[in-house]
C-alpha positions, 0 to 999 in steps of 0.5 A: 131338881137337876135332869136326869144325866144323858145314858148311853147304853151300848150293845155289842153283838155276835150272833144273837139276835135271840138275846138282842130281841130280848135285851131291846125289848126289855129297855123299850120298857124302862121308864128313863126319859126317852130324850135322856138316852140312846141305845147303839147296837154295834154288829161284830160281824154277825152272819144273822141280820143283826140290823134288820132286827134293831131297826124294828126298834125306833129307838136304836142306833144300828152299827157294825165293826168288822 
């Protein structure tokens, strides 16, 4: 049996840290093997504090875009 492809799951955020909350939590739950995939949240400029919320999170790259 092949491994599984690695998967980035990419989320681009403007002040919602409501939904993002929602969406990490939700992706904390997959079962996708955790050495297979990373989850990158990029910041568009929010004025909510968009990183401090992902970094709860272990396994989320945190990023921003101005």
């Amino acid at each position: 049996m092949s491994a599984s492809p690695f998967v980035s799951v990419i989320i681009p955020v403007f002040n919602d840290s409501a939904r993002l909350f929602r969406c990490l939590k939700a992706l904390e739950k997959q079962t996708y093997p955790s050495d297979r995939h990373e989850i990158i949240v990029i910041d568009n400029g929010s004025d909510e504090d968009i990183q401090g919320m992902s970094e709860t999170f272990r396994r989320v790259t945190f990023t921003y875009e101005d």
